[in-house]
C-alpha positions in Angstrom: 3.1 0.7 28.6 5.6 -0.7 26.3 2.7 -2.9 24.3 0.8 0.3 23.9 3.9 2.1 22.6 4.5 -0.5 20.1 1.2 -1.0 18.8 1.0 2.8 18.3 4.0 2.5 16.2 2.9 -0.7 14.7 0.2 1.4 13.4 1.5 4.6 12.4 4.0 2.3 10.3 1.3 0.3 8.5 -0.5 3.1 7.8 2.6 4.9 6.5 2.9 2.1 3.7 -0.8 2.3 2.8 -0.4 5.7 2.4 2.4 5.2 0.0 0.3 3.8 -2.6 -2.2 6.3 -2.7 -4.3 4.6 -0.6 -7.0 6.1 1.7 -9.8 3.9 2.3 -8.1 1.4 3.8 -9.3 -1.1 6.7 -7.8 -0.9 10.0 -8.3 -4.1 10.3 -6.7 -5.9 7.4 -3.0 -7.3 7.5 -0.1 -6.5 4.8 1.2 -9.7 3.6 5.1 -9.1 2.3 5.3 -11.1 -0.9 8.2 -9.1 -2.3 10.3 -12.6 -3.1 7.2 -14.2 -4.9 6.9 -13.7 -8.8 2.9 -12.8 -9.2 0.9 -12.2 -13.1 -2.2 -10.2 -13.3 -5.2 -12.4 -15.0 -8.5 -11.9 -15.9 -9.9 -10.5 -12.4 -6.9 -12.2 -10.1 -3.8 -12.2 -9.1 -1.8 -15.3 -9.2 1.7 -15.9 -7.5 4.6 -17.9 -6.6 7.8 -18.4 -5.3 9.1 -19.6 -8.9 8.0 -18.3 -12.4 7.4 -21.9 -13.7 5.1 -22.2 -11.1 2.5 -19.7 -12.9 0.0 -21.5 -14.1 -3.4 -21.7 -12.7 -2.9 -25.3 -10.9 0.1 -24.6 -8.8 0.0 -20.7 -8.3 -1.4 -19.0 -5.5 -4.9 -17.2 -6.2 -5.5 -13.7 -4.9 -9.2 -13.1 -6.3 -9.3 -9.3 -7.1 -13.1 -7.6 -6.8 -12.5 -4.6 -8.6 -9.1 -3.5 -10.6 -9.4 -0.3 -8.0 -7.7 -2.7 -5.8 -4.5 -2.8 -7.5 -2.4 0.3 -6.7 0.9 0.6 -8.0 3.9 2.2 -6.6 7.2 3.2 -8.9 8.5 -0.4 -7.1 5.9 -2.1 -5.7 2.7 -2.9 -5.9 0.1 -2.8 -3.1 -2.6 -5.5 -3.8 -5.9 -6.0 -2.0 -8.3 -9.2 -2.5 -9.5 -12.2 -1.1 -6.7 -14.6 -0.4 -6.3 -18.2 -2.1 -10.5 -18.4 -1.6 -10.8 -18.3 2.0 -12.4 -15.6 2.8 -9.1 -14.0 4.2 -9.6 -10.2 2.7 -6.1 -8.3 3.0 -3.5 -6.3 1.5 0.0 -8.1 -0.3 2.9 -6.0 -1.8 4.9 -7.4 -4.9 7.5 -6.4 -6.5 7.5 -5.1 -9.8 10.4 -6.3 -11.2 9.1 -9.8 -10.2 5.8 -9.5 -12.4 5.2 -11.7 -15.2 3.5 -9.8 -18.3 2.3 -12.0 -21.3 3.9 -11.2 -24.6 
């Protein structure tokens, strides 16, 4: 009883922050990573992040390959991203933090 009350909330919650973004056709089955701490750069057709803005560069960032710039959805704070995940196949959302983007000049 208490798993099934969780989970119900667990739900309602992540849909709540899917929501928030504008979002609609979402998959029920996709996690939201929390990469609010990471410092992350648009590029052509990905995403690329880290936990320090030196590390931007395309050998030691992360890769979040982007299929479509539908998939970025920003929020006045945050950003709600959705894309394969460092090339494994692992398709999900991640939320940055706009202050933490890097823009080129």
């Amino acid at each position: 009883m208490k798993l099934n009350k969780m989970l119900e909330s667990y739900h309602k919650l992540r849909n709540d922050i899917l929501t928030t973004f504008d979002y609609s056709e979402f998959d029920q089955g996709s996690p939201i990573t929390d990469l609010r701490t990471n410092f992350w750069k648009l590029t052509d057709g990905d995403l690329l992040f880290s936990e320090t803005e030196e590390s931007l560069n395309i050998d030691e960032a992360l890769l979040i390959e982007l299929y479509s710039d539908n998939l970025v959805h920003r929020g006045e704070k945050y950003t709600l991203v959705e894309g394969e995940y460092c090339g494994e196949g692992y398709v999900g959302y991640c939320i940055f933090d706009n202050e933490l983007e890097v823009k080129d000049e």
